[in-house]
C-alpha positions in Angstrom: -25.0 -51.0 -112.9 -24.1 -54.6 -111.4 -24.1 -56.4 -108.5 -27.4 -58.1 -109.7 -28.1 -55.9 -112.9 -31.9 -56.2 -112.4 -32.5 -54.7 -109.1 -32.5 -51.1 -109.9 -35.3 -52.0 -112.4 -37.0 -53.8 -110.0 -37.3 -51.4 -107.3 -38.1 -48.4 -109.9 -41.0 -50.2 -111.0 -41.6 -51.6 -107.1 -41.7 -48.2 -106.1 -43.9 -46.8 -108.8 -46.4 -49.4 -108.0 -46.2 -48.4 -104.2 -46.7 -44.7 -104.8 -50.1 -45.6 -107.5 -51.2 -47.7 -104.1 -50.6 -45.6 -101.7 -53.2 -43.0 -104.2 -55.6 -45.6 -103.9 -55.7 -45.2 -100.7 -56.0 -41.2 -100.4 -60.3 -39.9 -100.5 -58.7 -36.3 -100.3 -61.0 -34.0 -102.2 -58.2 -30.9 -103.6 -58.8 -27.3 -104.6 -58.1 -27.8 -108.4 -56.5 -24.8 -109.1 -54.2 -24.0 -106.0 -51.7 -25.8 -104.4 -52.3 -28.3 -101.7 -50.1 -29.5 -99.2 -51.1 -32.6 -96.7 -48.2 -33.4 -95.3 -50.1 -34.9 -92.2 -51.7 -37.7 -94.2 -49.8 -41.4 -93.4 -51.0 -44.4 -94.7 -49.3 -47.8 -93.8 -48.1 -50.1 -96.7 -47.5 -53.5 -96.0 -43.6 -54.5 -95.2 -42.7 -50.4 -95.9 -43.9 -49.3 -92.7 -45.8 -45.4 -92.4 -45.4 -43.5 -95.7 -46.4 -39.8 -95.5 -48.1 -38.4 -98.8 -47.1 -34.5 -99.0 -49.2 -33.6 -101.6 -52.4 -35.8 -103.4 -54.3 -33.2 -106.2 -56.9 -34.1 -108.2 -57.1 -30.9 -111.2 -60.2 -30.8 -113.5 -59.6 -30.4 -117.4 -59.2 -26.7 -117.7 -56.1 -27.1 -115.7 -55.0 -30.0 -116.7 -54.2 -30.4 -120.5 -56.0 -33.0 -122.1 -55.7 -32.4 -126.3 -56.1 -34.3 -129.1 -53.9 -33.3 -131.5 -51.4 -31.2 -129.6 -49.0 -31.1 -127.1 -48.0 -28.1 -125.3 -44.4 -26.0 -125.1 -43.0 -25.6 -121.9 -42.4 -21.2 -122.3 -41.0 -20.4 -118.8 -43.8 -19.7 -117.1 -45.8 -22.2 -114.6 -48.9 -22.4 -116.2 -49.3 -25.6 -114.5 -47.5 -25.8 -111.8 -48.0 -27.9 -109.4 -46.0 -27.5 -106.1 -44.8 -30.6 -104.3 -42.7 -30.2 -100.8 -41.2 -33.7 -99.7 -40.6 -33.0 -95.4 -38.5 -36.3 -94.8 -37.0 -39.1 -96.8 -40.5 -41.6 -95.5 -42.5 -38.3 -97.7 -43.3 -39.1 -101.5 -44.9 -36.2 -103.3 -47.7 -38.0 -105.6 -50.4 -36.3 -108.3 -52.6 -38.9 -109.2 -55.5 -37.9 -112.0 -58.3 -40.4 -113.6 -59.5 -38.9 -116.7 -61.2 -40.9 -120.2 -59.5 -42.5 -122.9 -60.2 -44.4 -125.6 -58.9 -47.9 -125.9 -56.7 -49.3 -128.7 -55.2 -45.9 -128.7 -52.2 -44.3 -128.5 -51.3 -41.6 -126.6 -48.5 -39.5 -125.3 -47.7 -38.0 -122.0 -45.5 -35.5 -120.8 -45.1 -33.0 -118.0 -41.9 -30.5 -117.5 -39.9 -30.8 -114.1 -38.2 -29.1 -112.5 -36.5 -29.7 -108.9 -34.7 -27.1 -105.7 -33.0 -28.3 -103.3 -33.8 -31.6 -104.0 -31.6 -34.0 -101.6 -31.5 -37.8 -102.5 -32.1 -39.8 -99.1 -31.9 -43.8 -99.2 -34.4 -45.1 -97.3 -33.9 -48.6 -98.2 -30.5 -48.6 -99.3 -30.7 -49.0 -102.8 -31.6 -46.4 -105.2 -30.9 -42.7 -106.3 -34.1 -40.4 -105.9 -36.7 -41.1 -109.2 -39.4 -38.8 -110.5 -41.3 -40.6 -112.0 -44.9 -40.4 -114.5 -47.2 -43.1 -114.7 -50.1 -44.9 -116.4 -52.7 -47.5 -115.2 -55.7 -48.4 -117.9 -59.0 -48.8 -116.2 -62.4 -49.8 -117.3 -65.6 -48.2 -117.2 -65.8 -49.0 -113.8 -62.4 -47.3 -112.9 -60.5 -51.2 -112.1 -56.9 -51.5 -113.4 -56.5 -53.5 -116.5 -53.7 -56.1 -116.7 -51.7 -55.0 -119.6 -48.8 -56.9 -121.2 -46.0 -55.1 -121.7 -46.9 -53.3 -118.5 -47.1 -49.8 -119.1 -43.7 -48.0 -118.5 -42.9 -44.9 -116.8 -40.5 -41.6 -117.2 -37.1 -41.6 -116.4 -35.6 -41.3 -113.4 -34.6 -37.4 -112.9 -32.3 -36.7 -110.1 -31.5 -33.0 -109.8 -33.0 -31.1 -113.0 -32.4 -27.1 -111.8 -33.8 -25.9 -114.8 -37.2 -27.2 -116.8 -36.6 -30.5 -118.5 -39.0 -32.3 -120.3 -40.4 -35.9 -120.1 -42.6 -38.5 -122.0 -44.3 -41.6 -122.0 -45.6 -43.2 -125.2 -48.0 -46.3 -124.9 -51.0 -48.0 -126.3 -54.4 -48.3 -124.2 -54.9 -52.2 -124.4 -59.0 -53.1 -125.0 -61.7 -52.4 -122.9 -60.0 -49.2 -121.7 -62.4 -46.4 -120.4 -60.1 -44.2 -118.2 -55.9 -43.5 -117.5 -55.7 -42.8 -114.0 -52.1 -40.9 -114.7 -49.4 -39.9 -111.8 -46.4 -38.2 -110.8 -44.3 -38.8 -108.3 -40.8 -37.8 -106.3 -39.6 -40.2 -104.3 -36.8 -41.2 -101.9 -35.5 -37.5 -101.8 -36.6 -34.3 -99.7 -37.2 -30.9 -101.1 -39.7 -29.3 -103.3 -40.1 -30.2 -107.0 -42.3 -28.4 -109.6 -44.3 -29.8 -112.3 -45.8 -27.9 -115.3 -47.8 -28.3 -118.5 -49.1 -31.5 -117.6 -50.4 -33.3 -121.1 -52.0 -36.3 -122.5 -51.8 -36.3 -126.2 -53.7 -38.6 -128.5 -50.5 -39.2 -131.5 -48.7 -42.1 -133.4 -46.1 -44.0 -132.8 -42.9 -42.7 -134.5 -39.6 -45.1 -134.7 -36.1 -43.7 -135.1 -34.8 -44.8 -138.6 -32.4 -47.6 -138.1 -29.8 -49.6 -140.4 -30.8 -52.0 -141.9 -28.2 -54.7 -140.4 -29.1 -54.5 -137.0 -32.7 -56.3 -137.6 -30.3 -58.8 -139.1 -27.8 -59.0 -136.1 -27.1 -62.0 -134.1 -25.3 -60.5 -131.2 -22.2 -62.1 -129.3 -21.8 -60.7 -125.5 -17.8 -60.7 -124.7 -16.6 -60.9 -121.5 -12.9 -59.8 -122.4 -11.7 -61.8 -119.5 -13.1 -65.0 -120.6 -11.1 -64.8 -123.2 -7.4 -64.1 -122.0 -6.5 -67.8 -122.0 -6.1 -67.8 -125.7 -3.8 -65.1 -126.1 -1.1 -65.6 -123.5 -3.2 -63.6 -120.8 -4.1 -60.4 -122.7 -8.0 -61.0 -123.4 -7.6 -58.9 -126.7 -5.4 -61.2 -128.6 -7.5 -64.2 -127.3 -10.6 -63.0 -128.8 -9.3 -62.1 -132.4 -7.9 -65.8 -132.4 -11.3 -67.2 -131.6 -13.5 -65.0 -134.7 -13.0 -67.8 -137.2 -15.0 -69.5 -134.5 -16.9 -66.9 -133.8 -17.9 -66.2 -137.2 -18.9 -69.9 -137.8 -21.2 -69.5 -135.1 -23.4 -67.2 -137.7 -22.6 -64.1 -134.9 -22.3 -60.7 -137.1 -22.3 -58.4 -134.4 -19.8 -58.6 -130.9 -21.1 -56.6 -128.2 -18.1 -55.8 -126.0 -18.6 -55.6 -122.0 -17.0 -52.6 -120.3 -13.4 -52.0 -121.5 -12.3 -49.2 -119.4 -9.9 -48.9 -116.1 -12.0 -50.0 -113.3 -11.7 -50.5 -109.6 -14.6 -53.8 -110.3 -18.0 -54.3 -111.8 -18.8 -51.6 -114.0 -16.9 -48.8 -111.6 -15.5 -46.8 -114.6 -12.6 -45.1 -113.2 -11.3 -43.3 -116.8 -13.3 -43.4 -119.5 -10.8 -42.7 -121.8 -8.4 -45.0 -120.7 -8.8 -49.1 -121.7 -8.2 -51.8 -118.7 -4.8 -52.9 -119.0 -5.1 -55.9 -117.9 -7.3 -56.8 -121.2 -4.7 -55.5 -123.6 -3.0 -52.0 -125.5 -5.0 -50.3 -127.5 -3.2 -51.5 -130.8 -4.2 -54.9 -130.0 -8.2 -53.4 -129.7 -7.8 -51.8 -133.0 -6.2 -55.0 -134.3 -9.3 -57.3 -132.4 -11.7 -54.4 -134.2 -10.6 -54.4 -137.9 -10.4 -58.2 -137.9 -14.0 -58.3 -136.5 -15.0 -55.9 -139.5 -13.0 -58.0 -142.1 -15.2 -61.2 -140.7 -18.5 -59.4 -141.1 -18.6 -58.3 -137.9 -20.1 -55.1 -135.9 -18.7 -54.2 -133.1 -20.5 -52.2 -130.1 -19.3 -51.1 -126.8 -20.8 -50.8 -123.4 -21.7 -46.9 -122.4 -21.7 -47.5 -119.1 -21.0 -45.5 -116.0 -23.6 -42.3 -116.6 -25.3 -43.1 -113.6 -22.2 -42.8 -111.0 -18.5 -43.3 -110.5 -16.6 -44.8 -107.6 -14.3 -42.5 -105.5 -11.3 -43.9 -107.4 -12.6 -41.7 -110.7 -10.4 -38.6 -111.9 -14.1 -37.1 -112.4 -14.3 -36.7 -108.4 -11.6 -34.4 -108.1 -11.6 -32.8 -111.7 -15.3 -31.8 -111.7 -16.8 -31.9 -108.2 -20.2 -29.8 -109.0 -20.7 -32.6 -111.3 -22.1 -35.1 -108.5 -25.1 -35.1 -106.8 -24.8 -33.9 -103.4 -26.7 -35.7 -100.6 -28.7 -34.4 -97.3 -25.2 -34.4 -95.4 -24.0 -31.9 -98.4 -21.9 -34.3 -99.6 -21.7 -36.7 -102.7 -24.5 -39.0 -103.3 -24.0 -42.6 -103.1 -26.3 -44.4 -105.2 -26.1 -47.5 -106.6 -23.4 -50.5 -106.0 -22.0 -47.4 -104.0 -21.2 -45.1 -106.7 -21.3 -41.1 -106.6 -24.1 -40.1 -108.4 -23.7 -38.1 -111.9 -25.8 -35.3 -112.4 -26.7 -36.2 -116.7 -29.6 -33.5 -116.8 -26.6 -30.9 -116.7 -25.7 -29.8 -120.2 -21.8 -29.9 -119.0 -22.2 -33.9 -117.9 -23.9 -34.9 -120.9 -21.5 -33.3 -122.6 -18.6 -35.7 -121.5 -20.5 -38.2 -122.4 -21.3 -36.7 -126.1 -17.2 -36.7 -126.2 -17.0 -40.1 -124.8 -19.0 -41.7 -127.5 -17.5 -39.8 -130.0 -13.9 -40.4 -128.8 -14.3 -44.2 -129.2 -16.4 -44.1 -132.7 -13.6 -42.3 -133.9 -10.8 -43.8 -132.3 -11.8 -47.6 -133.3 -14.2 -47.4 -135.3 -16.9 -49.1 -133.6 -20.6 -49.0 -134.4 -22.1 -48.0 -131.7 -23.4 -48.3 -127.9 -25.5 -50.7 -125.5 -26.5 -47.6 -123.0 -26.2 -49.0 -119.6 -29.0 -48.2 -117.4 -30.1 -45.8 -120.1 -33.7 -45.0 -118.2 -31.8 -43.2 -115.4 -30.6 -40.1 -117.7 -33.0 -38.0 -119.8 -33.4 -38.9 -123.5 -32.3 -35.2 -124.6 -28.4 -37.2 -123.5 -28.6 -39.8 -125.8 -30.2 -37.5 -128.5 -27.2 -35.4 -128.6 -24.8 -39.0 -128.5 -26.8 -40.7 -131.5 -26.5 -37.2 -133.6 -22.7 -36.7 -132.7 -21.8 -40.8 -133.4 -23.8 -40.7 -136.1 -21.6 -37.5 -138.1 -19.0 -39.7 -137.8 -20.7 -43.2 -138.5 -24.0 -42.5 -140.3 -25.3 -46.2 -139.3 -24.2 -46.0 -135.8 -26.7 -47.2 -133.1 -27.8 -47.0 -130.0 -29.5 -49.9 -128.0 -31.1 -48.6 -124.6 -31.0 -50.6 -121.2 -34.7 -50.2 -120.9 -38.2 -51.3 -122.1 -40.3 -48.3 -122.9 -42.1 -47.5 -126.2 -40.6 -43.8 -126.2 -36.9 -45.4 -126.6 -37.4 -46.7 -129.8 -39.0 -42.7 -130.9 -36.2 -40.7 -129.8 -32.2 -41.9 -129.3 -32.2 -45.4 -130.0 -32.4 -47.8 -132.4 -33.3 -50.6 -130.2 -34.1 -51.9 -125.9 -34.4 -54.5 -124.1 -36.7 -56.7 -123.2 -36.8 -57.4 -119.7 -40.1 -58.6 -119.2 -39.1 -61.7 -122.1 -37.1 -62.7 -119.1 -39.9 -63.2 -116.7 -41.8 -65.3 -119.4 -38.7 -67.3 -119.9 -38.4 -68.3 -116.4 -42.3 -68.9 -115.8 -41.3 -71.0 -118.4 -38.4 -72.9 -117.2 -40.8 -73.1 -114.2 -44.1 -74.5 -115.9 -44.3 -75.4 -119.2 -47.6 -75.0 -119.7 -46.8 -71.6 -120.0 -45.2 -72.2 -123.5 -48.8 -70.9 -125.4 -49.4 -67.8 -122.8 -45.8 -66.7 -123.6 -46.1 -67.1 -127.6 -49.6 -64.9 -127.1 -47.7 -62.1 -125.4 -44.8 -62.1 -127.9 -47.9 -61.6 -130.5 -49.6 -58.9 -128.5 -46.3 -57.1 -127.1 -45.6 -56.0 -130.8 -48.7 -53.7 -130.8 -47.6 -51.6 -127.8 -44.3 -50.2 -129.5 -43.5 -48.4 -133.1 -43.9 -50.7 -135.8 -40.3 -52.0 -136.3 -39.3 -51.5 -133.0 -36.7 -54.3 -131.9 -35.9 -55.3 -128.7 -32.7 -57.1 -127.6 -33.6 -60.4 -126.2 -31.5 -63.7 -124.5 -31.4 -66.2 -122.2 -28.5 -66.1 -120.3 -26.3 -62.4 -119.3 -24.2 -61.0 -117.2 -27.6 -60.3 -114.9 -29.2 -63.8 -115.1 -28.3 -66.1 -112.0 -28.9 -69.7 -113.9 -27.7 -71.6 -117.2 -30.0 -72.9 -119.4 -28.2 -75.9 -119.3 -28.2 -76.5 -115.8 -31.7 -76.0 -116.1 -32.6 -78.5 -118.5 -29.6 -79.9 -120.5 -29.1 -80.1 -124.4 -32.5 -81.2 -125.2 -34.3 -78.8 -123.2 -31.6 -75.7 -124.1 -32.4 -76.4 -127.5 -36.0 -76.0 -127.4 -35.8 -72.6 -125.5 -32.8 -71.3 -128.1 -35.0 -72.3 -130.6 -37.2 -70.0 -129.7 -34.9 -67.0 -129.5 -33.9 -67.7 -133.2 -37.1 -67.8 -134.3 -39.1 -64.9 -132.8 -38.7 -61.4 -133.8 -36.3 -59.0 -131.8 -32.5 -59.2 -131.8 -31.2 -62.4 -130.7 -28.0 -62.2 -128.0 -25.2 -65.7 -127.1 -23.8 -64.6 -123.9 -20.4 -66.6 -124.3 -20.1 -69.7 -123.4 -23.3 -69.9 -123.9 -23.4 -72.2 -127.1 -20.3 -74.9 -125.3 -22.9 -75.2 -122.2 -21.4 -73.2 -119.5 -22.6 -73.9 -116.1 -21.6 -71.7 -114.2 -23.6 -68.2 -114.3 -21.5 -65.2 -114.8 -22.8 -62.6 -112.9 -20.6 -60.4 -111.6 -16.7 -59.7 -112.2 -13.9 -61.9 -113.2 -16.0 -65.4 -112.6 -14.3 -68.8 -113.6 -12.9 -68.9 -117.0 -15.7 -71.0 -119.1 -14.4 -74.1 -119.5 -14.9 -73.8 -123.6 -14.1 -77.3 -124.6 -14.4 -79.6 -121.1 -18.3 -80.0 -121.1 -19.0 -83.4 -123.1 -21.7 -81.9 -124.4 -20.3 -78.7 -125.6 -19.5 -79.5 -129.1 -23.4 -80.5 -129.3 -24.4 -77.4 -128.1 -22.4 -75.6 -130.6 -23.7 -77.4 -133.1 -27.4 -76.3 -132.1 -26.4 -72.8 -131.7 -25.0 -72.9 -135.1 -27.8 -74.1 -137.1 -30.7 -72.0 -135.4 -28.2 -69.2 -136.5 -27.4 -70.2 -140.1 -31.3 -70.9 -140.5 -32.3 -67.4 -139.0 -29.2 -65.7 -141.1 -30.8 -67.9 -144.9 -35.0 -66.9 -143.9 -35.7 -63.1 -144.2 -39.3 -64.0 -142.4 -37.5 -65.1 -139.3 -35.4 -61.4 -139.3 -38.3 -59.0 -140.6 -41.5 -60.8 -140.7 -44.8 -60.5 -138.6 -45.5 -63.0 -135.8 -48.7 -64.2 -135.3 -49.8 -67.0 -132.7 -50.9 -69.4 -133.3 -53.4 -71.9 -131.1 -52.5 -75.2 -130.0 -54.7 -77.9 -128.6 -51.7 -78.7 -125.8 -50.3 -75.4 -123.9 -47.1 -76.9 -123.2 -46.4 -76.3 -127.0 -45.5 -72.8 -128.6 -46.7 -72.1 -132.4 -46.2 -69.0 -134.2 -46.0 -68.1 -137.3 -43.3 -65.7 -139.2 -45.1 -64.1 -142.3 -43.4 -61.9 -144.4 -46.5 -60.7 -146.5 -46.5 -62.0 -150.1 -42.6 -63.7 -149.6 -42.1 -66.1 -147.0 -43.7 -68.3 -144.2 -42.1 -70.0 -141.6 -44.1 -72.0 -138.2 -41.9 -72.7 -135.4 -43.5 -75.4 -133.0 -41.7 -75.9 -130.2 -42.7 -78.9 -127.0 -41.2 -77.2 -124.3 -42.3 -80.4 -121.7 -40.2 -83.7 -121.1 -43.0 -85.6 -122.5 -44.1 -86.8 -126.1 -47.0 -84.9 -127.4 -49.8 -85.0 -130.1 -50.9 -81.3 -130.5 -53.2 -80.0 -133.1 -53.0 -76.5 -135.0 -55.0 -74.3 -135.9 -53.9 -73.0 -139.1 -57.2 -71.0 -140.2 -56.2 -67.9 -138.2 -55.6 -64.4 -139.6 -52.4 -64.0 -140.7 -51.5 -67.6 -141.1 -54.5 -68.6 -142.7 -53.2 -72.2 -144.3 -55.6 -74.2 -146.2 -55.3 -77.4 -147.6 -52.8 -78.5 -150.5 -49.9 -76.9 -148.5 -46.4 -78.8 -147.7 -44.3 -77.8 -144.8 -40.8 -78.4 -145.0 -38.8 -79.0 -141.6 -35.6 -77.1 -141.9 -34.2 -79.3 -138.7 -34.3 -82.5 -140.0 -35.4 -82.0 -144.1 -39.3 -83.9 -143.2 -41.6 -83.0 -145.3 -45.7 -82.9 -144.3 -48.2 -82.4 -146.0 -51.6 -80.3 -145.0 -55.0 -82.1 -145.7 -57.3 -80.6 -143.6 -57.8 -77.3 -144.5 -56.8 -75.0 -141.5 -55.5 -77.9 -139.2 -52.2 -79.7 -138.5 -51.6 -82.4 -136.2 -48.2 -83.2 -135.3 -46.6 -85.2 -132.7 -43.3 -84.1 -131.0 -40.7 -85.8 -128.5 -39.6 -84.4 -125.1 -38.0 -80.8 -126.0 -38.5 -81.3 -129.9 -38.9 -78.3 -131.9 -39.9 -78.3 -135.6 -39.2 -75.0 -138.0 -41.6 -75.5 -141.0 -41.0 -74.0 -143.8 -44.6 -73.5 -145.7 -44.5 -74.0 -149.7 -47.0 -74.7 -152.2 -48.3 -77.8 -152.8 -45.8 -80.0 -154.3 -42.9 -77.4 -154.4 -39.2 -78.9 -153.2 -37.1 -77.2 -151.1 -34.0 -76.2 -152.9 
């Protein structure tokens, strides 16, 4: 959902991290095999004001579930249960456990839900009511470990009136002793049931994708950006500009929501296109060009989370919506009525929404909007119905966790690359903690995993380029090109639009006015064309590497026993000397190597074994191609 995209991901994980304080907090000492209720207990958190904890439990192991190589099946029966009654919308129900675990392990954990007359309250005006599970690593001493990604949490579950099942995949980081693990209802009142509560020592597992999506270079579309070249009608004006397009090196155009709408992302039909944009033979045209250019094409499945009034679904299927403590709808976020997915019948429409347009234009899948709000089972069912029609299909999940990439969808993405990216924009002595994080994130998800990752969107409030101009745009885009993931141009990205485009129907981008714009093009297109000839930059391994000046990024792409490729990257507006080491694990560059800069064709030559010096102007980045001693590039 929009008005600024982030903030419901924000306050999820802002109110996770308030419930796990708030347990800090609690000395309570529980019977561990009934239920207890406390619903006396207040604790003050800073800037919240009193929260009252109904329920804190501690159960020991033969309650709890703790297995190896198992996980249990929910059979009807509460042979967990653990009763949580909410008395007022300031009341969170919390279940906070500490038990060991190994480090550098993975594990799963899953609990089954299930809610009555749950009513979603809003004490801060923002969000729908999320139950949530949680993970913190500790050490032997029982502190929190920092941990990079930062350890996700279940998705949201609104009303769930019969047993539903949730999980959490993750990797315990080093030094790990304990998981102190949590569930949670907040902002709602009534009573919510948990059962067969386990933590399961497994493997990561990733959803087999197509292979072109690791090799996509994804173009967000704006339709209305585009209306000005074809006579007003947005479709027309983007077919005209996929010669452009396609020069660009994009292969895959990710369409922003096409459907009537009374503004941002308030789908009113979602079987009927915005007319404003277009007819549908003029989509279908726009589509089968894209194809003939090499193109895929994916739309935006938005609107799961909520409808505005304005929406046929309001009047047509009234128990669908989430009825609030005044017994009427539930108005969640950006005011929409709140969609209950866990009900078969919803996720349902939803099945025959996906399918409709697969079959219809014969796209290639979906970017699930706010995807961590409905329950994976949802997007099971969408990725098996699109995919009878399209076997290579895909899904891309709104979201970060681990478990995305093992159940619905093919790829997420990466919020948390934004935070580095403006720490970075900030300081750029950042630039080596950010390249050691890309290294490290890698081990938290499924080998393969991919995670959709930019600098500029429809959420972001700033331009690169108002940020830090051509020379400093092309050091950060540089880096998008050249990591692993699944590289996204927001348009007008690449002719240095200035003007954010948050929101709906900004300015038209000014495509050809900025006097710089045809520079900036030229950039975008060679990073592209590079990452589109170099398998390693699309499939390989990335491994950091150390440099003697941490305002420089180095990192390696190895694609065992094929390809090598070091990106160094000065993301500071001064000239540097850095040193390398090259000696390191998966790099491991002796002497009698040559790198070959695929920017500017300079070729250098390593005589030191397992050291490179290099100097680099303000903003310079260098892509070195590593070949045998006196190899040429071809």
């Amino acid at each position: 959902m929009k008005t600024h995209k982030n903030l419901p991901c924000v306050f999820f994980v802002v109110l996770v991290s308030l419930l796990i304080l708030g347990c800090k907090s609690l000395a309570t000492d529980a019977d561990s095999r009934n239920l207890v209720v406390n619903p006396d207990f207040e604790s003050t958190l800073s800037g919240r004001g009193p929260v009252g904890w109904s329920t804190y439990q501690k159960l020991d192991g033969s309650v709890f579930r703790t297995v190896s190589d198992q996980s249990f099946t929910h059979t009807g029966t509460k042979c967990v249960a653990i009763e949580q009654r909410i008395a007022s919308q300031r009341n969170y129900a919390v279940w906070v456990q500490e038990i060991p675990a190994k480090a550098r392990t993975i594990y799963r954990y899953s609990f089954w839900i299930k809610t009555d007359n749950v009513r979603p309250l809003t004490p801060y005006n923002e969000d729908m009511p999320i139950s949530c599970g949680s993970v913190v690593p500790l050490d032997s001493n029982r502190k929190e470990l920092s941990s990079e990604p930062p350890y996700p949490q279940s998705a949201g579950v609104f009303m769930t009136h019969d047993w539903k099942k949730f999980e959490i995949s993750f990797k315990t980081p080093d030094n790990t002793a304990y998981i102190r693990i949590s569930l949670a209802l907040g902002n709602a009142v009534g009573t919510v049931y948990f059962d067969s509560v386990s933590l399961v020592a497994s493997a990561f597992q990733k959803t087999a994708s197509p292979r072109w999506l690791s090799d996509a270079i994804i173009y967000a579309v704006g339709p209305w950006e585009f209306s000005q070249f074809g006579g007003g009608k947005a479709y027309a004006g983007i077919t005209r500009k996929l010669p452009e397009l396609e020069a660009l090196g994009v292969n895959l155009l990710y369409f922003l929501p096409l459907w009537e709408d009374s503004g941002w992302y308030r789908i009113t039909d979602h079987f009927a296109l915005f007319r404003k944009y277009g007819t549908e033979q003029e989509l279908r045209a726009l589509i089968d060009e894209a194809h003939r250019c090499g193109m895929k094409v994916i739309f935006d499945l938005a609107g799961t989370v909520g409808v505005p009034l304005e929406s046929r679904l309001v009047s047509e299927h009234p128990e669908w919506f989430i009825l609030g403590g005044d017994n009427a709808r539930y108005r969640g976020w950006v005011d929409l009525y709140g969609l209950d997915t866990n009900r078969p019948d919803v996720q349902q429409y939803f099945v025959e929404f996906a399918k409709y347009h697969v079959e219809r234009f014969d796209i290639d899948g979906y970017r699930c909007d706010m995807a961590m709000a409905s329950p994976y089972e949802m997007y099971e069912k969408i990725r098996a119905a699109i995919q009878q029609i399209k076997p290579e299909a895909i899904l891309i999940a709104e979201d970060t966790a681990p478990i995305d990439h093992e159940t619905a969808f093919d790829g997420n993405h990466d919020f948390p690359f934004l935070s580095r990216i403006s720490s970075l924009l900030s300081d750029p002595h950042e630039a080596g903690r950010a390249v050691r994080w890309l290294e490290a994130q890698r081990d938290f998800y499924p080998p393969g995993a991919l995670h959709l990752r930019y600098l500029e969107g429809v959420d972001i409030s700033y331009s690169i380029s108002s940020r830090c101009g051509l020379a400093g745009s092309r050091a950060f885009a540089t880096l998008l090109f050249t990591i692993d993931g699944i590289p996204m141009i927001y348009n007008g990205q690449e002719v240095e639009n200035r003007e954010p485009q948050i929101g709906w129907w900004k300015p038209p981008i000014d495509w050809n006015g900025n006097p710089d714009a045809a520079r900036y093009r030229e950039a975008y297109t060679t990073l592209t064309h590079i990452r589109a000839r170099y398998p390693a930059l699309r499939r390989g391994s990335l491994a950091a590497i150390t440099s003697s000046d941490d305002r420089v990024a180095a990192f390696a792409r190895v694609l065992s026993g094929e390809q090598m490729i070091l990106t160094v990257i000065n993301f500071s507006d001064s000239t540097l000397k850095t040193r390398l080491d090259l000696s390191q694990g998966a790099v491991g560059i002796s002497g009698g190597r040559n790198l070959f800069d695929l920017l500017d064709n300079a070729r250098f030559a390593i005589t030191n074994p397992g050291s490179f010096a290099v100097t680099l102007k303000p903003y310079q980045s260098r892509i070195l191609l590593a070949l045998p001693n006196a190899e040429s590039i071809q």
